[in-house]
C-alpha positions as CSV (number, residue, x, y, z in Angstrom):
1,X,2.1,-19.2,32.9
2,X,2.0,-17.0,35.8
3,X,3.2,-13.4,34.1
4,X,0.1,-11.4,32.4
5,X,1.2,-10.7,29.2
6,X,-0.3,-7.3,27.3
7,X,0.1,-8.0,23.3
8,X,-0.1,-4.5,21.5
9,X,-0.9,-4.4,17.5
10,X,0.4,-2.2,15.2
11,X,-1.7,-0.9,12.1
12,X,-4.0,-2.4,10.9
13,X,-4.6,-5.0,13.6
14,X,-3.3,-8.4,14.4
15,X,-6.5,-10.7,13.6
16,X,-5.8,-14.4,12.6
17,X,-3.7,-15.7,11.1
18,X,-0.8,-12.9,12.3
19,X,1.0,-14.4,15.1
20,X,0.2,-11.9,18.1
21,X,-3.7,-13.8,17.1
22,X,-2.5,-16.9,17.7
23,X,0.2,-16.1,20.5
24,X,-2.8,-14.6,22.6
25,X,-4.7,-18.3,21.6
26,X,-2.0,-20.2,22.8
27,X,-1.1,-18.3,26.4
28,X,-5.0,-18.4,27.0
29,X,-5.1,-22.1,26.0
30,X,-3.4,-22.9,29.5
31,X,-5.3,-20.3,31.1
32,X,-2.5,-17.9,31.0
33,X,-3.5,-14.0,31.7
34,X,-3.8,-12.3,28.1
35,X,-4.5,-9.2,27.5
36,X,-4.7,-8.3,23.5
37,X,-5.8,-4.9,23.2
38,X,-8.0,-3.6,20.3
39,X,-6.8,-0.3,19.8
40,X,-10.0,2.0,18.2
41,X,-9.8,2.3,14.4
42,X,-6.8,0.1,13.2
43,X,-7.2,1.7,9.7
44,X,-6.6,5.1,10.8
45,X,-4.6,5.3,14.0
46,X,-4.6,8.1,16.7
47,X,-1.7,8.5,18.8
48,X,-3.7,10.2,21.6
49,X,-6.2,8.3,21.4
50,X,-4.4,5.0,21.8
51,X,-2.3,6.3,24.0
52,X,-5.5,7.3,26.1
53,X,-6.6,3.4,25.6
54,X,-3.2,1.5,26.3
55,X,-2.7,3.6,30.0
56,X,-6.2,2.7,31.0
57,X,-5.3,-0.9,29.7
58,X,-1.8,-0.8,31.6
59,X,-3.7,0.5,34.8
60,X,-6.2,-2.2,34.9
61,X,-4.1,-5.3,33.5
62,X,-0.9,-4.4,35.0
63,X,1.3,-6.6,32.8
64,X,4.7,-8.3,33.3
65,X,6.0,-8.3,30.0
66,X,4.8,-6.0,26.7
67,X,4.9,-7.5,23.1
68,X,4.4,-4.3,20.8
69,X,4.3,-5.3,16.9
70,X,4.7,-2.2,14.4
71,X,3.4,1.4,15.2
72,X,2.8,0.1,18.7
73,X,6.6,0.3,19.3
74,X,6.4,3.8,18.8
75,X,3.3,4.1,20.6
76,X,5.3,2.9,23.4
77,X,8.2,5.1,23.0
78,X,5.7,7.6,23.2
79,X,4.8,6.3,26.6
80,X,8.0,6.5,28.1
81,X,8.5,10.2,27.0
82,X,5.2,11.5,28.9
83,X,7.0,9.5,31.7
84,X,9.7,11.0,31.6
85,X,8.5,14.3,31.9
86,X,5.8,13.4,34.2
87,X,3.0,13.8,32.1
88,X,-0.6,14.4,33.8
89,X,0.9,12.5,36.7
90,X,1.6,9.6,34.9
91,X,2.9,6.6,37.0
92,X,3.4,3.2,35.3
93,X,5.5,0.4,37.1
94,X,8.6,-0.7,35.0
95,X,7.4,-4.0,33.3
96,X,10.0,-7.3,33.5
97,X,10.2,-7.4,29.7
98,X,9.6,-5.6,26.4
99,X,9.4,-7.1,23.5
100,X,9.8,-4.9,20.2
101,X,9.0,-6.7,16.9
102,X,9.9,-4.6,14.0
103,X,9.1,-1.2,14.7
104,X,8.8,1.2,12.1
105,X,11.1,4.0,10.9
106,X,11.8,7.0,13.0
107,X,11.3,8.4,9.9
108,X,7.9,7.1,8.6
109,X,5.8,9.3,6.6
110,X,2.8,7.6,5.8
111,X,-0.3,9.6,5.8
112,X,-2.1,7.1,8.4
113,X,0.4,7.1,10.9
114,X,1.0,11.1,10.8
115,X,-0.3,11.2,14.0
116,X,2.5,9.1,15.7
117,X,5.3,11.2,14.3
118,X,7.8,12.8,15.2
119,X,9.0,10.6,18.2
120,X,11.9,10.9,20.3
121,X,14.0,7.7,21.0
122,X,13.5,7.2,24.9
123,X,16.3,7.1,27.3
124,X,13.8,4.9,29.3
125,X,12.0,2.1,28.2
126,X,10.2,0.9,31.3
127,X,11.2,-2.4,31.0
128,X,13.7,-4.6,33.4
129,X,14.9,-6.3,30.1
130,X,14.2,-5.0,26.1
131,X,14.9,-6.9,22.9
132,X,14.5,-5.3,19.2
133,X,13.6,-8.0,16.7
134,X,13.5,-6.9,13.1
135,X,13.7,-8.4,10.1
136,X,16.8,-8.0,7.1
137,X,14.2,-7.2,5.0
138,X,11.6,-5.3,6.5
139,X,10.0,-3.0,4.5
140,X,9.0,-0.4,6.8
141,X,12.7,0.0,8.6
142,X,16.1,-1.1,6.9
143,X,18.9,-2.9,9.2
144,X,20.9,0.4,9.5
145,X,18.0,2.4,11.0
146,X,17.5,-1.0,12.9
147,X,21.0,-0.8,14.3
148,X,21.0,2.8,15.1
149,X,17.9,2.4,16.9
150,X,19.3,-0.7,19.2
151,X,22.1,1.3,19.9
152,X,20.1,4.4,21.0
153,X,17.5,2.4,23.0
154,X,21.2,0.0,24.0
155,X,18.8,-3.1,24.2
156,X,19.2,-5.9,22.5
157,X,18.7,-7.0,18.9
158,X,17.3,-10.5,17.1
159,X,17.6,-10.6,13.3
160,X,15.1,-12.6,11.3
161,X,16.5,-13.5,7.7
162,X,14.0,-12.5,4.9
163,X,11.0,-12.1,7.4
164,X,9.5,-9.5,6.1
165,X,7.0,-6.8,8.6
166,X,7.1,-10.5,10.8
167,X,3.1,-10.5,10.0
168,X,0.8,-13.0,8.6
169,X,1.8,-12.0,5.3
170,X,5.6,-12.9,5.7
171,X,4.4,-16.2,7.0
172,X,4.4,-15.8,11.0
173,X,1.6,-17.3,12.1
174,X,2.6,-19.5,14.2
175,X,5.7,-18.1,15.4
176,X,6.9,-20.5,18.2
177,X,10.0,-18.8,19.2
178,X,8.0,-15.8,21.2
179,X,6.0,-18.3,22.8
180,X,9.4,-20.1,24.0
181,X,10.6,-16.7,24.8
182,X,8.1,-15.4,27.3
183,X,7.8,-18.5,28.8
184,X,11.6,-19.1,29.8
């Protein structure tokens, strides 16, 4: 695989078994350009500070296509708005495509993620081509907030039956579907 592919975890990391752990295993497998960023302190996540971490990643990997699971969607949202308004200069080049896998609500209030919130929906995403996947019974956004936020972002959306966050613990693993995706 020619594209570099930047893999973005949400809280509380993507180590094995989740499938962004074993997606980065099989691009780099066939010596495919991986990029799986450890965000500092999964447990207790900084917007500023990761967004500090994923522009320094974004300047030095330059990736083709973004695969954000989680808080890293809004992480990314957050992105796109200093973009928008030109923040500290910021320049990123649009990526080809934008995976993002079940991003939390726009109106999360856990403690740990505080720092993330609020967060305007962008009008840009950066991206030549955006999908939502979320799950029907995800625990951290329901299908109508899923809906609204396709709708805002006008990208478009894959529904998982009964997948849960679409993390280890709801069974994905191995999830060969993304692979299939970014390959084709």
């Amino acid at each position: 695989m020619s594209k570099k592919i930047l893999l973005l975890a949400g809280w509380g990391g993507s180590d094995f078994p989740h499938w962004q752990s074993w997606l980065a295993g099989e691009i780099a497998k066939d010596y495919g350009k991986v990029s799986f960023l450890k965000f500092s302190d999964f447990e207790f996540p900084n917007k500023n500070t990761w967004k500090e971490e994923l522009i320094k990643e974004i300047d030095d990997f330059k990736p083709d296509i973004v695969i954000c699971h989680s808080i890293a969607n809004i992480l990314w949202f957050h992105i796109c708005n200093d973009l928008q308004k030109h923040y500290k200069g910021l320049h990123i080049k649009p990526i080809e495509k934008l995976y993002l896998v079940v991003p939390p609500s726009l109106n999360c209030d856990i403690e740990e993620l505080s720092s993330f919130y609020p967060c305007e929906i962008p009008t840009n995403l950066y991206a030549k081509e955006s999908i939502l996947i979320t799950s029907t019974d995800d625990p951290y956004m329901t299908q109508d907030e899923a809906h609204e936020l396709k709708d805002a972002l006008h990208v478009e959306m894959k529904i998982l039956e009964n997948a849960g966050h679409i993390n280890a613990d709801s069974g994905f693993g191995e999830w060969p579907w993304i692979l299939d995706a970014i390959e084709n």
